[in-house]
N, C-alpha and C positions, 0 to 999 in steps of 0.2 A: 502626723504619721499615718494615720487612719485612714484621713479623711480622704487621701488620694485615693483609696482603693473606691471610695465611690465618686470621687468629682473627675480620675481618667477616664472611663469609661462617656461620662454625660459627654465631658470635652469631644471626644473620638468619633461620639454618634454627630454633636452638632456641627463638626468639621465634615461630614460624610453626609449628612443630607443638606448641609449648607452653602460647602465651599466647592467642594468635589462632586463635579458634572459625571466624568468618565469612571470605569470602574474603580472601587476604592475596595474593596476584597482586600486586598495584599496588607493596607492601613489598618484594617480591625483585626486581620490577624495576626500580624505584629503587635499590635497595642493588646493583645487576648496573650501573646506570649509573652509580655511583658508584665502585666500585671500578675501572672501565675509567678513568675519569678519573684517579685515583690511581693507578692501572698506567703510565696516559701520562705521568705525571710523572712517576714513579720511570726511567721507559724513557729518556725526555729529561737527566733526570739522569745516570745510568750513560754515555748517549751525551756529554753533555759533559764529564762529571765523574771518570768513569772506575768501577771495580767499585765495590761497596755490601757491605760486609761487617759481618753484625752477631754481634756474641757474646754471649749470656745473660748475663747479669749482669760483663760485664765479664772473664770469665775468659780463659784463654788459646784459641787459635781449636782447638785438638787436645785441649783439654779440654772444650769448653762445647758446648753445640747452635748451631753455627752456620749463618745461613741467606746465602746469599752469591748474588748477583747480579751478571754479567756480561753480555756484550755479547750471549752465547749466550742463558743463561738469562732473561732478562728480556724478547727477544725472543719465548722461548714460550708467560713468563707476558701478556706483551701480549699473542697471537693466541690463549691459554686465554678470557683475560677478555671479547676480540670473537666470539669465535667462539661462547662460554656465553650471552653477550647477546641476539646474532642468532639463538640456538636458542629460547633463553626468549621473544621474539617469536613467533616459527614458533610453538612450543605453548601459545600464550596464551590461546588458543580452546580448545584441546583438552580433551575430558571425561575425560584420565588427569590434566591438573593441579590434582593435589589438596594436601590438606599434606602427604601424606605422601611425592608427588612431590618438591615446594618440597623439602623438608628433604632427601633424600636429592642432587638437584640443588646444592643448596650446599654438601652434606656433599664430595662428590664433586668439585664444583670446587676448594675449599679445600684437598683430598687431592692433587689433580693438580698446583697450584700448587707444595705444599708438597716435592713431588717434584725439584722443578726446581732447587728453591731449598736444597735437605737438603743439605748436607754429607758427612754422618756414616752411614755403611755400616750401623749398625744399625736406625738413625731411619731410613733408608729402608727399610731392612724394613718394620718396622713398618709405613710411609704405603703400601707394597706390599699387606699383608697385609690392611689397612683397607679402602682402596681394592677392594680383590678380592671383599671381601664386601660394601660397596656399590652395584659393577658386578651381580652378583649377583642381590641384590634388585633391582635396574633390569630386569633379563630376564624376573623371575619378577614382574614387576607383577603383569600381571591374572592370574597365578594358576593357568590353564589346565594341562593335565598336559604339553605340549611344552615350554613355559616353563620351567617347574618342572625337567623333566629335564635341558635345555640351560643354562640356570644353577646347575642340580647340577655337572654337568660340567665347565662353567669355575670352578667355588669349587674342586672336588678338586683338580684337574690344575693350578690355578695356586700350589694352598695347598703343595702336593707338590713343588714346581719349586722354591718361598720358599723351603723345608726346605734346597736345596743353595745358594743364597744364603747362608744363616744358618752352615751349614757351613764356607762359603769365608770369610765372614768373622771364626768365631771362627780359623783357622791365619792372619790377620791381627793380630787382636789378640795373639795367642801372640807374635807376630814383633817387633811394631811398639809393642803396647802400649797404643794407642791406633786411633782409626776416622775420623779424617778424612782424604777421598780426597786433601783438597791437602795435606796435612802428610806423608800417606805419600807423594805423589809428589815431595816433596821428599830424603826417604831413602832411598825404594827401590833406589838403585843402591848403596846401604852394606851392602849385605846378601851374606853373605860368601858363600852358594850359589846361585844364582837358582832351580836346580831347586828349593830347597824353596818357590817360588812359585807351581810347577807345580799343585797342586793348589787352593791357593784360586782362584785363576785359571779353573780349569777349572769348579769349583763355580760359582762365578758367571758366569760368559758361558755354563753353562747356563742358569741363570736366564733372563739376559736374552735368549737365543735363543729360548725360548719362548715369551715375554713378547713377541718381534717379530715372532712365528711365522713363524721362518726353518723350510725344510724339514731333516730330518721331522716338527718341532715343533706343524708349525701346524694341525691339523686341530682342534684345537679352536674356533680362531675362525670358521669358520662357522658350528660350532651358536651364537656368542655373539651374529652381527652375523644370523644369519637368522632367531632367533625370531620367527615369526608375528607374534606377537600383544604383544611387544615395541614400546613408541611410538617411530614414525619417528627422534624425537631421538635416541632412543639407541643407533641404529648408529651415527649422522652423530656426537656425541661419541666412539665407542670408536673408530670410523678415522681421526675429523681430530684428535682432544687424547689420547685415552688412550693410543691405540699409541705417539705422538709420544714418553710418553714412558718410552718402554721403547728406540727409538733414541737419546734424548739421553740414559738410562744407560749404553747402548752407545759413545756417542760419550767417555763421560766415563773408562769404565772399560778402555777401549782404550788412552786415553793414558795413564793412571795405571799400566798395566804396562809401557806401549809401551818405555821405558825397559833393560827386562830380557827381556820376552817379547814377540815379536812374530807375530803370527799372519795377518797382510795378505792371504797367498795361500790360506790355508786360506777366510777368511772372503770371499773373494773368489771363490770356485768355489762355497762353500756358496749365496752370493747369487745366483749366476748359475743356478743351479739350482732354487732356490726363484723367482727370477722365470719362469723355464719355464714349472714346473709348475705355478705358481700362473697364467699365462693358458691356459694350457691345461687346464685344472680351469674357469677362468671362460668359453671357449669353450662350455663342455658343459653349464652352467648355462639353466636354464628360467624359475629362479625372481630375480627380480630381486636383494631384498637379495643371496643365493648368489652372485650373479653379479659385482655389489660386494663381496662379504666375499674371494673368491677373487682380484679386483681387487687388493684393497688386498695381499693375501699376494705379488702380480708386483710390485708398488710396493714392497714394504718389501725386495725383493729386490733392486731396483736401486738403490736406495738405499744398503744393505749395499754392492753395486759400488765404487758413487761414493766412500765412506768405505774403500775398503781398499784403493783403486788409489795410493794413498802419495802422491798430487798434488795440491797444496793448491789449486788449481783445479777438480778433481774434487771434493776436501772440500769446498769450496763451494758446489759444483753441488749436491753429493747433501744440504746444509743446507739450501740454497732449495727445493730440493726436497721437500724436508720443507714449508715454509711453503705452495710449491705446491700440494701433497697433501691439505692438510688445508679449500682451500679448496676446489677441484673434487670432491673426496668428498665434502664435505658437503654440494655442490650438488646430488651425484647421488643419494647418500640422502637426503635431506630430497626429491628430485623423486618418488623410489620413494615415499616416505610422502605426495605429494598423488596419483601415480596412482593409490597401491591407495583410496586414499576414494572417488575417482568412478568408476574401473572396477569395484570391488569385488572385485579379483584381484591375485596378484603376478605371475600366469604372462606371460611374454613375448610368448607368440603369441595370447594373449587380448587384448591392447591395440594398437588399432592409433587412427590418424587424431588426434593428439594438437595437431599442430598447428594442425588446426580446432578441437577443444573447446577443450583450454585451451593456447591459445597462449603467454603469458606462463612456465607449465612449460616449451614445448617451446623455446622460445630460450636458459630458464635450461639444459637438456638439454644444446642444440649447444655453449652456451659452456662447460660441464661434459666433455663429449668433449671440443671443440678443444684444453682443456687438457690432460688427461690425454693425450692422444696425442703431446703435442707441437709441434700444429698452428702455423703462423709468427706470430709476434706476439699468442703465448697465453704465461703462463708456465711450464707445464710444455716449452716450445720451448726456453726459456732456461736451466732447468737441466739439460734431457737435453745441451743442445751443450756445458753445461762439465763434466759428468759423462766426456762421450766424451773430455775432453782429456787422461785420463787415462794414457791407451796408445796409441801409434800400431801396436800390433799389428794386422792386419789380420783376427785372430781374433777379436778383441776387440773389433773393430769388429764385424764380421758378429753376434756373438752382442748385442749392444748393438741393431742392425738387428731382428735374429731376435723380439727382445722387444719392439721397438717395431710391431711388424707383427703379432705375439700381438695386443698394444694396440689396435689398429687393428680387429682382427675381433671380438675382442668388442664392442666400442664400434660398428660396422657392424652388428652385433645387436641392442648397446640403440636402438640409431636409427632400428631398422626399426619401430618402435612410435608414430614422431613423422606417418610418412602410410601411405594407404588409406582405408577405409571406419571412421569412428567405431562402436566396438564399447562405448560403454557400454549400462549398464542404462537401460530404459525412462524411469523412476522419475526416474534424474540426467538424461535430456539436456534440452539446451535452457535448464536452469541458467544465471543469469547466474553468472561467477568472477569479475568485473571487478577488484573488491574484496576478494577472497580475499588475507587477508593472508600465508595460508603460500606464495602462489603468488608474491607480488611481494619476500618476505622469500629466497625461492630463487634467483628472478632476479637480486637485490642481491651477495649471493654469485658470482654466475656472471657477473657485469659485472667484480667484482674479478677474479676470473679472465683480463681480458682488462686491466683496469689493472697489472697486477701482471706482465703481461708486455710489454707497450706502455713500460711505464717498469723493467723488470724490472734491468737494468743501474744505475741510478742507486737503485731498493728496496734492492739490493743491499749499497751502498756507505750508503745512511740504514741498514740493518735490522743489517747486521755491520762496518759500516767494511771492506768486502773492496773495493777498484777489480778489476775487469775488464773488458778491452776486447774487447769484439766485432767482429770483422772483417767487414765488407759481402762479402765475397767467400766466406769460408768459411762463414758465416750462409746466405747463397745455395746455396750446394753444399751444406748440411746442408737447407736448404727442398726443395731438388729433389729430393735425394735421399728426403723424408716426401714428397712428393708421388706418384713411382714406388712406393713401400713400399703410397700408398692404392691406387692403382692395382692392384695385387698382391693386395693385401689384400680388394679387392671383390671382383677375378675367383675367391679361394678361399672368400669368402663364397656366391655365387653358385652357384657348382660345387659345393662340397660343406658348409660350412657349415650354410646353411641349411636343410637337409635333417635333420631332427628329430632323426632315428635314430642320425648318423652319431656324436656322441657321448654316447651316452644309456647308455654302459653305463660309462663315462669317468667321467659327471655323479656320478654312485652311488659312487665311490669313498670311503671314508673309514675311520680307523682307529675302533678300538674302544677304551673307556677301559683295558682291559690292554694293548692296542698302545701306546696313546700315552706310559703311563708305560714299558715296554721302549723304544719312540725314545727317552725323555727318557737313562734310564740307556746306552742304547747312543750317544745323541749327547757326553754325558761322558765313556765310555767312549773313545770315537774322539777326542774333542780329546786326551785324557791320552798317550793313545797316542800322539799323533800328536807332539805336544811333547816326550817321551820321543826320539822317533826324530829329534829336529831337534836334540837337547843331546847 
């Protein structure tokens, strides 16, 4: 039953760059609206029916490739399936969808899928290691020498990471004997040293720190989500589906040790830091995707928070948030890929008066902000306020504050491009867009942005079976308080932000590919250590 959700897609790609010479468009969109229907029943299923667990040929589930579906997992392959759909729109027009887009596109969804859904510690290597070089070729489409260099660098740096992945998992199989995450979390507390755990452990939550580019890790992902010449879709897939799921191996492989090793406070400082530097890296940004890729590194960081504050209301928070995440990014990169068509720029202070030209982007824009900021009755509102339930430290608060107000001033940057004097070329104005379909397919998205918080409490309880109650009073006190933060956040905008120069030497920061493999080894290095001194 599963297993179609990832063998249609492969099917569909190798019928489209195989059999089908003439355009095949019409074929993968049909086959993209088909498999969302088949996602929605499977999703309905597991919701009434309970998990979906399938095993190869019958064998035992710790022997056989098992693909296994819960309330988790099946939630993400349902927002993989809408979210590939509603891209596949967006680039339906586009002169990069060719076959050998088509094919990598469905290679690529079937890879993500299959991720969510793997079991088995090596098999997910592997859909790692595939995946990595699919993403890959998606950067280096048209070929250009910036391309070519910035998807050289994410195939090294991510192929290099797998290697200690692969590591951690064979002193698993040494131990266990076997590779399935549920079967070892069933034994893992029989195991007569925990310290000899220390190390696969360590090997892999490198990996996947990488992979969510927590800081030091993440400097690779700008060069992935800002290549130039990269089609719009595919930053808007690596920050709302691909990253997703390098948090849901996060999320899986934290419980699978939590058992023996627990590392909450570590990965809760690493978060809070990597959310820092990651808006203040996108504060100093000129170039739009930069500005979103550095985004999504403050997101994936508060996120990490929400997941390591040990409160299953924070866990929650920082899981919607994830569903959050994936649709306001997608709205703001897919908006970057219609402004750079008609301005003919990515640069920030080159586009202005957007709400006159193309109106329909700059609404999809504000509901894109309101969300990600957290703004009231958007859904990034609702799972920053269950993420904060996490601590009533008042530290905890403020630094929680501190990143929502980072939020706020880049997002008063990208805003500043929505009025003033229309700055396109001669050539575009006066265009009608009425009908522009990537413009009203961006807006669809950015509407859900505003459904999905409007009903965000009741998604909740459909999307994970979680009930939480929202207090009218503490809702209020958290709206006042984003209100004062915008407040704040203008007057630094104004004063010094927007002042070109002020971090332009900030912007320029980035590690070198010898740096980033010494972070990878020194960020191993520091967990091993660090778990060493807590045993």
């Amino acid at each position: 039953m599963l297993y179609w959700l990832v063998i249609i897609p492969i099917i569909i790609a190798v019928i489209n760059i195989g059999f089908i010479h003439s355009d095949s468009r019409k074929l993968i969109v049909g086959s993209q609206i088909g498999i969302t229907l088949y996602t929605t029943y499977l999703f309905f299923n597991v919701r009434s029916q309970g998990t979906i667990i399938n095993n190869m040929a019958g064998y035992p589930r710790a022997f056989s490739i098992t693909l296994y579906a819960d309330r988790i997992s099946i939630v993400l392959v349902w927002l993989t399936t809408l979210l590939f759909l509603g891209l596949l729109i967006y680039a339906y027009s586009g002169d990069y969808f060719d076959s050998q887009f088509g094919f990598l596109y469905l290679t690529l969804q079937a890879l993500i899928i299959a991720l969510f859904l793997s079991t088995d510690l090596f098999n997910i290597y592997v859909l790692l290691e595939v995946s990595t070089v699919v993403v890959a070729i998606l950067i280096m489409l048209r070929k250009d020498r910036q391309a070519v260099y910035d998807g050289m660098i994410f195939l090294f740096i991510s192929v290099i990471a797998s290697s200690f992945w692969l590591f951690g998992v064979g002193f698993l199989y040494r131990t266990f004997g076997h590779l399935d995450l549920h079967a070892i979390s069933e034994v893992i507390t029989e195991v007569e040293n925990p310290r000899s755990l220390i190390l696969p452990f360590a090997f892999i939550m490198t990996t996947i720190s990488l992979k969510i580019a927590l800081f030091p890790l993440s400097s690779w992902l700008p060069k992935a989500y800002g290549t130039p010449s990269a089609p719009p879709v595919i930053p808007a897939i690596l920050s709302g589906v691909y990253e997703t799921t390098g948090l849901y191996l996060f999320i899986r492989l934290t419980a699978m040790f939590s058992q023996v090793i627990e590392l909450n406070t570590f990965f809760l400082v690493i978060g809070f830091v990597t959310s820092i530097v990651g808006f203040t890296l996108a504060v100093a940004q000129n170039d739009l995707r930069l500005l979103l890729a550095y985004s999504t590194i403050s997101q994936v960081g508060l996120m990490t928070v929400g997941f390591s504050f040990g409160a299953e209301a924070s866990y929650w928070g920082a899981m919607y948030h994830m569903f959050a995440h994936s649709l306001f990014k997608t709205v703001l990169f897919l908006s970057v890929g219609v402004l750079s068509h008609h301005y003919k720029t990515r640069d920030i202070h080159k586009i202005r008066g957007v709400m006159k030209t193309l109106p329909v982007t700059g609404f999809a824009i504000i509901f894109g902000l309101l969300g990600i900021t957290g703004a009231p009755l958007f859904n990034g509102s609702i799972s920053k306020y269950m993420i904060s339930y996490g601590s009533d430290s008042p530290y905890i608060q403020l630094l929680l504050n501190l990143i929502n107000l980072g939020t706020l001033l880049y997002s008063m940057k990208f805003a500043a491009m929505l009025f003033g004097k229309n700055t396109q070329p001669d050539d575009i104005k006066g265009q009608d867009t009425r009908h522009d379909v990537p413009q009203w397919t961006t807006l669809t998205f950015g509407v859900l942005t505003l459904i999905s918080g409007l009903f965000g409490n009741r998604l909740l309880q459909f999307l994970y079976g979680y009930d939480f109650t929202i207090y009218p009073g503490e809702y209020l006190e958290k709206s006042f308080i984003y209100l004062l933060l915008v407040l704040a956040a203008f007057a630094l905008y104004k004063g010094w932000v927007k002042e070109r120069d002020l971090f332009s030497k900030i912007g320029y920061i980035e590690l070198s590919f010898n740096a980033m493999i010494t972070a990878l080894v020194a960020f191993f290095i520091g967990i091993v250590g660090y778990m060493y001194w807590l045993t």
